[in-house]
C-alpha positions in Angstrom: 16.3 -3.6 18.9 14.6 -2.0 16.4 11.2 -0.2 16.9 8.6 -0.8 14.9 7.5 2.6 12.6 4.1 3.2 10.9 2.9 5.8 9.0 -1.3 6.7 8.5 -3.4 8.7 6.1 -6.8 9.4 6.8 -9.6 7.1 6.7 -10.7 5.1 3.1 -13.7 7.5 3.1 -11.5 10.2 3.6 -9.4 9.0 0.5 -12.9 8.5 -1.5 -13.8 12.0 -0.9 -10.6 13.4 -1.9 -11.3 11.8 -5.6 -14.5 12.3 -5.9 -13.8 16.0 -4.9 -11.1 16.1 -7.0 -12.4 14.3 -10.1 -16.2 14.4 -9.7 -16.6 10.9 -10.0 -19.2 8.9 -7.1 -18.1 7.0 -4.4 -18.3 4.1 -6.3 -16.2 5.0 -8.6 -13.1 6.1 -6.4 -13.6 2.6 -4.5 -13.1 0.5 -7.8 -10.3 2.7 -8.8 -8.6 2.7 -5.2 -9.0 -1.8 -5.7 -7.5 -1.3 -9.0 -4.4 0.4 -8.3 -4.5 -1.8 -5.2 -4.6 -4.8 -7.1 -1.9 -3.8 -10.1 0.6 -2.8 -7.6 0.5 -5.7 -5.4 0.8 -7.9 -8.2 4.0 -5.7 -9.7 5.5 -5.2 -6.8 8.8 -7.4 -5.7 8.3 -9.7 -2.7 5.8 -8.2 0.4 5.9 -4.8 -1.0 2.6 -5.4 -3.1 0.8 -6.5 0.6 2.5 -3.7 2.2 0.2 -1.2 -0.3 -2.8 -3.3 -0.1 -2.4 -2.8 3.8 -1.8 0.7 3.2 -4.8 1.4 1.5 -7.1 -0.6 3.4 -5.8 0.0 6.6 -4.3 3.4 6.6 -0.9 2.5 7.9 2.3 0.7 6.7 4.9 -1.2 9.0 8.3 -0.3 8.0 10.2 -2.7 9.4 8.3 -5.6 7.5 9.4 -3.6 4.5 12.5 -3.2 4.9 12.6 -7.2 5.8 11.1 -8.0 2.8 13.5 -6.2 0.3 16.4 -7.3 2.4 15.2 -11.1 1.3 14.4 -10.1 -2.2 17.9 -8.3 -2.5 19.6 -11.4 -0.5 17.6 -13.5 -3.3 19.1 -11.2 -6.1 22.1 -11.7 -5.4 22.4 -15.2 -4.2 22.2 -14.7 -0.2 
């Protein structure tokens, strides 16, 4: 049986306020840049991987076995499994 693993990072406004700390851009700024990224990875990522960031940065945590289900499929799929 395997046990599910997630891993957190702070808060959304925590990750804001490290880039706007960092670059001195507003709020509003980080936020469209955080989407962005958000956006480009999960359309460039293979298989559930792209929704696993999106979750990620929305939600602050990832589940690890859904990732590690979702390139065992895309691997299964690469090599005819």
């Amino acid at each position: 049986m395997h046990q599910k693993c997630f891993y957190y990072i702070a808060s959304m406004e925590e990750l804001i306020k490290m880039i706007t700390d960092k670059t001195g851009i507003s709020a509003d700024q980080a936020q469209t840049a955080i989407k962005t990224v958000s956006g480009f990875l999960k359309d460039k990522l293979p298989g559930g991987l792209g929704n696993q960031v999106e979750n990620f940065l929305e939600k602050g945590s990832i589940d690890t076995e859904n990732i590690m289900n979702d390139l065992k499929g895309s691997l299964g799929n690469l090599f005819g499994n």
